[in-house]
Each structure stands twice: as structure tokens, then as C-alpha cells.
Phi, psi and omega in degrees: 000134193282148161243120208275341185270340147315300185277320181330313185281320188282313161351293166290332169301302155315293189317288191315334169270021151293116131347269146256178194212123142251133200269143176218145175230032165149160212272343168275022145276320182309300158345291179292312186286347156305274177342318176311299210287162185248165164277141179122328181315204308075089193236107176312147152246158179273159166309140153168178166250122165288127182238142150094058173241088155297113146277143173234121185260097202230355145290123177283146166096350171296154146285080192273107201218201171232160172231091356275184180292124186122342215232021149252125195232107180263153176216187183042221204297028197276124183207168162202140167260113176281109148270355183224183201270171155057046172224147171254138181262090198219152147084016155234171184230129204254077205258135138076020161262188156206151205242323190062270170284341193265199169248137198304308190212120168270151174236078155268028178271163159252152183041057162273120152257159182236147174210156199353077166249127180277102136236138213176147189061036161257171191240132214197152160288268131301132152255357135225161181212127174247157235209147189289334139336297165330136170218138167062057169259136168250123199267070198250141188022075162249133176249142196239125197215114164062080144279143185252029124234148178303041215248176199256100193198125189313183192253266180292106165255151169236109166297168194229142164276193152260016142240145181303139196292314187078007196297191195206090180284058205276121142085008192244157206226130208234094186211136190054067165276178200217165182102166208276343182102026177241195207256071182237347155108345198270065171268173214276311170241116182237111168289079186126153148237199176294325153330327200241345181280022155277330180278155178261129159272304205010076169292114173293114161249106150225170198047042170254142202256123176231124163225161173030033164282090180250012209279005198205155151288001184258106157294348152188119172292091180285124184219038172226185162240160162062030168256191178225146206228112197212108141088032178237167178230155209201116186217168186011059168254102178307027189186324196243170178228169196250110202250102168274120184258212214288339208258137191275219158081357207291067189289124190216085177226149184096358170324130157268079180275130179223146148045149215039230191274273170100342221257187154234147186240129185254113141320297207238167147081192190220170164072020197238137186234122195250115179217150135081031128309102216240137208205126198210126182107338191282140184250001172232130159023070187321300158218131195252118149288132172287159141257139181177097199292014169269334177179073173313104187310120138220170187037088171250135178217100184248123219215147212007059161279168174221132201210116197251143162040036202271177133299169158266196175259124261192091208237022184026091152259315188339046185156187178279010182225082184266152173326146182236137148082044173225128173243155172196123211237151191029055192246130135337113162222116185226162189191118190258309205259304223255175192259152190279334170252185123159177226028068176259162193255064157025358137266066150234161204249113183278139200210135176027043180259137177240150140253164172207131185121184139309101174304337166059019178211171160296153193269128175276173197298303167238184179101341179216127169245156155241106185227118171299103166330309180073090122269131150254145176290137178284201175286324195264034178089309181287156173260164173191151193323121172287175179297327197278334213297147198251006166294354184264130132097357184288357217270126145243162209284217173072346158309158186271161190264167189266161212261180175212106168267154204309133176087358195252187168186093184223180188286082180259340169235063197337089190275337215233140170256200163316355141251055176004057148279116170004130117273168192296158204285329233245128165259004172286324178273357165289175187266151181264161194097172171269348163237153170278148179281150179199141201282342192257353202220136180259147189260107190218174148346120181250336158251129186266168164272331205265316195278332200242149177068166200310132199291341235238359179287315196266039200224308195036068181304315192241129155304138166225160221191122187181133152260165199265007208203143198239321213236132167218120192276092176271112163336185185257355172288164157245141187246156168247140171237143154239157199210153167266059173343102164281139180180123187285325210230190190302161161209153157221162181260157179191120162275150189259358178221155180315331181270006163274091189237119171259152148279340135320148148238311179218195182177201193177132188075199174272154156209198176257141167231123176294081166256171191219127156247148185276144166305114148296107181263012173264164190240031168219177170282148209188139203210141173269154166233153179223105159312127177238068194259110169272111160071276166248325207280162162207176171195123178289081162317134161278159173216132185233154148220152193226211191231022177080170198082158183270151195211167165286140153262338177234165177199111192240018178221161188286320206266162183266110163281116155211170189267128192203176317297130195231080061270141164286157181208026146160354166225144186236115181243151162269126142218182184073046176272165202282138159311180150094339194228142188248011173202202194179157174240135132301101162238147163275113230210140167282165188294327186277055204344042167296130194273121173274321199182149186215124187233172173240113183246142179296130193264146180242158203358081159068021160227165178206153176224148182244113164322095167239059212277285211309325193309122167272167194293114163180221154247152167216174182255159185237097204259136165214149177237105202294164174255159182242177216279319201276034153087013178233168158284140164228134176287131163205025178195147169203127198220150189260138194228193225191099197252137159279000000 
């Protein structure tokens, strides 16, 4: 159950430490109210939906917030970068843009927090990053959902110094990325890069929700060191795992992993300690040690978990490099169909374990029992120790013990089982497993989809209406596109001219919508619309077509801008550009009118020259929006190029 009066309350509390308070409708109020502003301040935004808003938040000590939360919304071309400390970030949301290359919300400030923050269904580099600068950002009840394109690049990043970030990933909800589960880069959270596993991060991920994360096989990559990973649930993900990478160090307890795959796979590194973990449901590899000649595992320590009805464990003798140094103790195994091991190097070291079922290895001499545990199902589904269960007061010592690293503060001499109950002083008087028995505590999930990410997502505060898409440059042939259509509420479709056709007339919520444009057959250029209007919101596609050759697609000045050398082969100048404006945003947009990338350049005498060294060979469109004295953008040119 969502507590609306809690974030109601946390809501206030922010207003009430504000200093002053400024209402902003848009960004060159935002603008202005910055400047104005002191740390301590406050900058409102009012309800509505925004399209084409950038922010840069570069005064240390601010409030950036919605009023109320939820019910401000950006779309198309929408972003924002924190340059400075101390600032909160709260309450908006980011539906149905695209960005193309940049990232939805950059961080390089410290002691940032971002909060009930939405974002979903955008076409994005990233959608948030924190930058190796950055120190103690905390990423809380935020939701990250369905980027829609696939390219290979994370949801979430936390970049690493050469001093530890110390951030805090609290409470957020991780849903439906699409793709196969394959080495494709869309993890939903990556700590670190490869480059970086060398480094102390030590990043906190808890109480976060993962469903349906198929865009990668990691559902979070660890490639740093010394974070912890706790108290989160991985419930139906068909493709993916939670992956200790490059980084040594890893602490991974209090876990719910359910159903399809799901597990955890230790690739890399030493030193990783897995405990008090419940695993229930998995049809791939529960837990995998790698053989893997790149960073060959050693002192893997895996300790009271309990793993019902799993795949198996899966312990890499497989290849020339097996794991050294794994101990693994007072851990649950139960399998009703399947066998509970396999590929073990027989050295490893066993210490108070039961199993039920087919062991699926040689049995060691000590350390594995086969024994019925006796879980009985609670109310809530889950199993946990009965009064008879012969797993109470069974637990033995002799194990390394788990480390507490500087600055951190987690369960390192597990004391607390999986609903952070007490456990006995003594470890010979613990439960083997991950919980201890109790007449009173149901053993269930501690994150949830109704407890993580913005309480104001199951509210439907704002109505929306959004594509993925602004533009679409259609050949003299005719073609078919799909676009996404973002949307809460009802929609219907309408085109404005006949050589225009969807397979939709209407629809509800998101989908895909198919158009077809008919071969032209005219010996001019000819430009289109396509509507997508739900309740007040609506959002337009321009759609142009021409008769081949690079060509102007709009043309809005008496005098002629132009572009050369076109086709290019790697730089491009405008000139004859209109007075009157002292700077332009570029964006670069592809035929399937997908945003690559948008920057802003100063135009100098009526010209601007451009770089396209990153572009591979092809055509694209070129939009650019000049700002005019009073501080906004007007779209007023969009011209088509030739990347050789």
C-alpha cells in the first residue's frame, strides 16, 4: 500500500525549509528564478506539460521541485543537468521524449538528492548519471521504465573516482526494459565501468523493485568496488541476473530473487559475500560461479540463503579457470524436480548445509546433510522455517567472517535474518537459512511494485499524450514507420492529408502506431501531419516528403540559408543565418525521426559550422532553434544533409 501522506508530508517539509519560493511555467522563468535565487530557496514548477525544456541547475543549495508531485511533465526534447551541490531534485516527470544521445538527467554535483522522479518510455542515451565527481547522491522512490531505444547503453549510471561516491540508489522501481538478455549494454543499474573495478564506489542499492529487465543480461552490473546490494526483489525477469563484474568486493543480502531467471552470476573478482538471501522459482542457474579467464573468482562466500524449487547452483569447474577459495555455509537447498548442484571442483569448502532433493554432485564428506528442512507456506505464499523444522539453533561457526567497509553501515556479522529479525548472539544457536523461525513475521518481499518508485504513478495526477518522435523525413518512395505513442488516458488519430494513413484511428494508454505514406508522385515536396489527440493534450508529427535529392524541408526566411558542402564528410556551415539571435540549438535527428543528439552553439557573423566526425555515413535532418533576446527557443529551420 502506497503512503500518499508521507510523501504529502515529506512534500512539505521541503517547501517549509525554503527560504523563498519561485513559481516557474517554463524555462525562461526557471532561468530568471535561479539567478534570483539563494541556497535555501525554492523553485516551483506549476502543473502542466512541457515540451522542449532544458534545465541547468548551477546555483549550489536549491529546491527544484512540482507542485504537486507528479503532475509536471516534459516530453520531446526534455532534460536536465545538476552542476551544483546540495540541491533536491523532486516530484517530475519525464514521459515520451527523446533526446537521442544525451542523457535524461545528468548529475555532477554533490549531496544531490532526485526523488519521486518518473522516467519512461524515452529515446535517451541514459537516463540518469552521476558523474565521477559527484559524491553522496541519493537516487530515492524514483521510477525507470521502457526506454525505447535499444542501443547499448544503461539506464542508470553511478561513474567511480579515486575517491569512494558513497550514493544511495533507495526505493526505486526498475520496469520492463525490452530486448533479449543478451550482451547489449541496457542494464537497468551499472556501477562502475571496466576501467573502474579497481576502484571503491561503495554504492547502496535498496529496497528496489526489478520486473521484466530483459534489455541486457545484468540487471545490475557491478564493475566497482565494495558496494552493497540489499533488501531488493527481482521478481519475473525471463533473461536477466543480478552480475558481480569487474569490482571486488561485492555484498549481496536480504534479496528476494522469484521466478523465471533472476539469480545471481559472479563473473569476476574476489572477495564477494552473498547471504541471507531467498531464492524461490528460478528456471536458470540460482547462483553461477563463472569460469572465466579474465578475472578468475577467488574467496567467494556464500552464507545462510534459502533456495526453493530453483535451477541450479552452478559452481564453475567448467573450464581451466575454477573458482578457489569458496566457502559455503549454513545455506537451504531444496528441488523438487532438478538436480541442486552442478560443476563443482570438490574443493570447496562446506560448513552446516542441508539439502532436499537430487544433489546432482559427489556428496562431501562434510558439511551437506540431506535432510527436510520442514518450510511451511505462509499467508503471503513464501516458505520459512516450521516450529519442528530441524534448521532452528542448527547453524555452524567456523567461517571468515564478512568485512564492514569504512563509511558504510550494513548487517557484516549477521545479526538481522531476512526480515531483520534478531538473531541469537551465538552462531551455533542460529537458524540455518535465511530466516530465523517466528510465529509472528511472515517471510515475504520488503520491496514491492506498490511500495518503490513515485507514490503519484498509481494517481494518474496528469493526463498524457506523447511520441517518440517529432518529425518523420519520408524518400519519394513510399514507406511504413512505427512510433510510440506514450499515453494514460484514450487517444484518437487523424491525419491531415490522404497520402497519410495509421492503422490506428484510436487507442489507449501506450502502443505502437503504424503509418504509411503513399508514393509520391508529385514533382514537388509535399509535407503532412499526423495527430494524436487524447482529452486537452494532443502531439503533432510533422511528416515531409520529397521527390529525392537533398533538399530544404521548411523554409521560413525571405533571405536563403544555406548549407554546404552537402553531401559532407565531416563538417557543415550555415550561413546568410537570420540576425536578431545570439545563439541556436542543433539537433540532429535521423530519418526515423529519432533525436541523435542536441547541442547549443553560439552563431557568429550570420554563420555556424558543425562538426559530424561521431555520425556514420548516412542522411539525416538538421533542426535548428534559434533563442531570440527574450531567452526562449523557436524552431524555424529544418534542412536535410548527406553524411558520406
Amino acid at each position: 500500500m502506497k503512503l500518499p501522506l508521507l510523501f504529502s508530508f515529506l512534500f512539505l517539509s521541503i517547501l517549509l525549509s525554503a527560504q523563498t519560493r519561485y513559481d516557474v511555467s517554463s524555462g525562461a522563468e526557471f532561468n530568471t528564478a535561479q539567478e534570483q535565487a539563494s541556497a535555501g530557496d525554492t523553485i516551483v514548477w506549476e502543473s502542466g506539460t512541457y515540451s522542449n525544456t532544458s534545465m541547468s541547475i548551477d546555483k549550489d543549495g536549491l529546491i527544484v521541485t512540482a507542485e504537486p508531485y507528479g503532475t509536471v511533465l516534459f516530453n520531446e526534447v526534455s532534460r536536465v543537468v545538476i552542476n551544483a551541490d546540495d540541491i533536491t531534485f523532486a516530484g517530475f516527470q519525464y514521459v515520451g521524449g527523446f533526446v537521442g544521445t544525451l542523457d535524461v538527467i545528468k548529475v555532477y554535483g554533490s549531496d544531490v538528492l532526485i526523488t519521486h522522479v518518473n522516467i519512461q518510455n524515452y529515446t535517451s542515451y541514459k537516463y540518469l548519471r552521476v558523474y565521477e565527481e559527484s559524491r553522496r547522491t541519493t537516487i530515492s522512490y524514483c521510477n525507470f521504465e521502457n526506454r525505447l531505444n535499444l542501443d547499448d547503453q544503461n539506464i542508470l549510471s553511478i561513474l567511480v573516482d579515486n575517491e569512494p561516491g558513497y550514493h544511495k540508489i533507495q526505493h526505486c522501481s526498475f520496469k520492463n526494459f525490452d530486448g533479449t538478455g543478451n550482451d547489449m549494454g541496457i542494464e537497468p543499474i551499472r556501477i562502475g565501468v571496466s576501467s573502474q573495478g579497481n576502484l571503491d564506489s561503495r554504492t547502496l542499492v535498496e529496497y528496489c523493485y526489478f520486473t521484466n529487465c530483459n534489455g541486457d543480461g545484468e540487471i545490475i552490473s557491478h564493475k566497482s568496488r565494495q558496494n552493497v546490494y540489499r533488501y531488493n526483489t527481482f521478481e519475473n525477469n525471463p533473461v536477466a541476473e543480478l552480475v558481480l563484474r569487474h569490482g571486488d568486493e561485492g555484498i549481496v543480502y536480504g534479496n528476494f530473487f522469484l521466478n523465471n531467471m533472476g539469480g545471481i552470476r559472479v563473473r569476476e573478482g574476489s572477495s564477494h559475500f552473498i547471504y541471507n538471501n531467498y531464492f524461490e522459482g528460478l528456471n536458470s542457474r540460482t547462483i553461477y560461479l563463472q569460469n572465466d579467464p579474465s578475472d578468475p573468482l577467488s574467496d567467494i562466500h556464500i552464507y545462510h540463503n534459502t533456495i526453493i524449487d530453483s535451477d541450479r547452483v552452478r559452481l564453475g569447474s567448467n573450464g581451466s579457470n575454477p573458482p578457489t577459495n569458496v566457502t559455503i555455509a549454513n545455506n537451504i537447498f531444496t528441488n523438487s524436480t532438478g538436480s541442486i548442484f552442478s560443476e563443482d571442483t570438490e574443493n570447496e569448502t562446506w560448513i552446516g548445509n542441508l539439502y532436499f532433493g537430487t544433489l546432482g554432485i559427489n556428496s562431501p564428506s562434510t558439511g551437506l546433510s540431506n535432510t527436510n528442512p520442514e518450510l511451511s507456506e505462509n499467508a503471503e505464499g513464501f516458505f520459512q522455517p516450521a516450529s519442528n523444522s530441524p534448521v532452528i539453533g542448527a547453524a555452524s561457526g567456523g567461517y571468515p567472517v564478512v568485512p564492514l567497509y569504512p563509511g558504510m553501515d550494513y548487517d557484516n556479522e549477521i545479526g538481522l535474518d531476512l526480515m531483520k529479525e534478531s538473531r541469537p548472539v551465538s552462531i551455533t544457536d542460529r537458524a540455518i537459512g535465511a530466516s530465523e523461525f517466528s510465529s509472528t513475521i511472515d517471510v515475504q518481499p520488503h520491496a514491492t511494485e506498490m511500495n518503490t518508485g513515485p507514490s503519484y504513478l498509481f494517481d494518474n495526477l496528469v493526463d498524457y499524450v506523447t511520441a517518440n518522435v517529432a518529425q518523420l523525413y519520408i524518400g519519394e518512395d513510399g514507406e511504413n514507420r512505427s512510433i510510440m505513442v506514450s499515453s494514460n488516458i484514450d487517444w484518437t488519430v487523424t491525419s491531415s492529408t490522404n497520402w497519410i494513413s495509421t492503422n490506428l484511428s484510436s487507442g489507449s494508454g501506450d502502443s505502437q502506431l503504424n503509418i504509411t505514406i503513399d508514393l509520391n508522385q508529385e514533382t514537388v515536396n509535399r509535407s503532412g501531419t499526423v495527430t494524436i489527440t487524447g482529452g486537452t493534450q494532443s502531439v503533432t508529427i510533422d511528416v515531409f516528403q520529397d521527390a529525392g535529392g537533398p533538399v530544404a524541408v521548411i523554409e521560413n526566411f525571405e533571405s536563403e540559408v544555406l548549407l554546404f558542402p552537402n553531401p559532407t564528410d565531416g563538417r557543415i556551415r550555415l550561413s546568410n543565418l537570420p540576425s536578431g539571435n545570439y545563439s541556436s540549438l542543433v539537433e540532429l535527428v535521423d530519418l526515423n525521426g529519432r533525436s541523435l543528439s542536441s547541442k547549443e552553439y553560439q552563431i557568429s557573423d550570420k554563420e555556424l559550422v558543425i562538426g559530424l566526425d561521431e555520425l556514420v555515413p548516412g542522411t539525416y535532418l538538421l533542426n535548428l532553434k534559434f533563442r531570440n533576446e527574450s531567452g526562449t527557443f523557436n524552431t524555424v529551420l529544418t534542412r536535410k544533409f548527406v553524411r558520406n
